[in-house]
C-alpha positions, 0 to 999 in steps of 0.5 A: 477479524477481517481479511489482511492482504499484502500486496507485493510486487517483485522487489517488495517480496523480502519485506512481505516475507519478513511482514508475514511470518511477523504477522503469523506469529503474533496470530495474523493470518495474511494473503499475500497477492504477488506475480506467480512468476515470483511463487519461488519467493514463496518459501521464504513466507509463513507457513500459513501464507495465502496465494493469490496469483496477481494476474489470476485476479480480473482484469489485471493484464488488460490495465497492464497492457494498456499502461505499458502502452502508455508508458511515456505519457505516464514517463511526463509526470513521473510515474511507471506502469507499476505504480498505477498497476499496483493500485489497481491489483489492490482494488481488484483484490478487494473486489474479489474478496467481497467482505465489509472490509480489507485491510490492503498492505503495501508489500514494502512495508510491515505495520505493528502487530498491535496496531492491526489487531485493533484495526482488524477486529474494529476498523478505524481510518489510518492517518499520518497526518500529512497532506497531498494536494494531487490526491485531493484534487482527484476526489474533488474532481470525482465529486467527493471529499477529500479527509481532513488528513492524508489516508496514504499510510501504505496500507488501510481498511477498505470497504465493499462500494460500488465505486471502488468495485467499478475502479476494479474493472479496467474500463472503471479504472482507465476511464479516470485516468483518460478524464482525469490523470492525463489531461491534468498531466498527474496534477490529479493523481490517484490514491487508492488509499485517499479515496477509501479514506474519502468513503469511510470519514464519516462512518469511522474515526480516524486513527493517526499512525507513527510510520518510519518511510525511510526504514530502508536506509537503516538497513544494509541489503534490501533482499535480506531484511532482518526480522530482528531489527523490524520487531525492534522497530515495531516496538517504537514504532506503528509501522516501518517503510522500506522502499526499494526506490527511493535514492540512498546516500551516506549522508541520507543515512546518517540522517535516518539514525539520528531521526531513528534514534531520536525516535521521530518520523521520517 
């Protein structure tokens, strides 16, 4: 199997703990890349967990600063420094790891065991099957093809190319956001996961998924996730989201038993 790594920034830390002892008991062996200021979340992580300090990998403060310094432009359509931050945590891990392929997790969310076992020992791209016109409009911009379906599954396969090895250096990764998101004012936006979804449509089939994104609304605090009510979920399920920031109301919630118990996505 090819290396799985979970990225997880401070606030998704709970749900990469629960995700890697899930994935360590099914036989999984995840490394997890998180800030080292969080390394006292660490115990809570499988024992078999591999670290990797996010500002150990090249380049990460560099592009950190420069989106801190760039917060209002980014403040205009919607985004934060971290949101852009992560992806490029994502590529520079990729790089640094320099296999065929990765399987690049989202810390927030925890993907069935089955379900990645297949994908691990014979990589297919992962779909939800929806659309994102933003994300499409980059890759068209950048001389590529946008993938019959949405690849922004909050985790998929990556492979070693040059062109998401340059997107790992900060010049490589700055320089699209200089030409492309900011002149567009995010109308071209950035999706690591849609542009290795562009590189590998022709070389790999296509898988679509079953993902609960509002998981966090069937669960009552997000610090102390329950690894019970996730593996039941992975059961029905090839993956559950739960997203620290997104708007939660009783009347959202409600919504999400009855989309849960009626066993539909959301």
């Amino acid at each position: 199997m090819f290396p799985l790594v979970i990225c997880a920034g401070p606030r998704a830390l709970p749900t990469a703990a629960v995700a890697s002892c899930y994935y360590a008991a099914n036989g999984i062996r995840p490394i997890v890349v998180r800030p080292a200021a969080c390394a006292d979340h660490d115990a809570h992580f499988a024992d078999s967990t591999r670290w990797i300090d996010d500002e150990a990998l090249p380049g990460v403060e560099a592009v950190g600063a420069y989106l801190r310094a760039h917060r209002e432009q980014l403040a205009s359509f919607d985004r934060a420094p971290g949101w852009f931050l992560q992806q490029f945590i994502k590529l520079a891990a990729i790089a640094m790891l320099d296999t065929d392929y990765v399987f690049i997790a989202d810390g927030d969310t925890i993907f069935s065991h089955r379900l990645l076992r297949d994908v691990l020992t014979q990589p297919v791209i992962l779909t939800t099957g929806e659309q994102y016109e933003n994300y499409d409009r980059l890759l068209v911009a950048l001389g590529l093809t946008p993938p019959e379906h949405s690849c922004v599954a909050n985790g998929n396969v990556f492979p070693r190319d040059p062109l998401l090895q340059r997107l790992a250096t900060p010049e490589g990764f700055i320089s699209i956001l200089e030409k492309h998101v900011f002149p567009s004012g995010g109308k071209l936006d950035f999706s690591e996961y849609q542009i290795t979804g562009s590189l590998l449509q022709t070389r790999l089939a296509m898988r679509r998924i079953r993902m609960f994104r509002r998981f966090d609304l069937l669960i009552d605090s997000l610090e102390h996730v329950s690894d019970t009510l996730v593996e039941r979920a992975l059961c029905r399920y090839d993956a559950v989201a739960i997203e620290a920031n997104h708007r939660r109301s009783p009347a959202r919630r409600i919504a999400a038993q009855i989309f849960y118990f009626i066993g539909r996505s959301w």
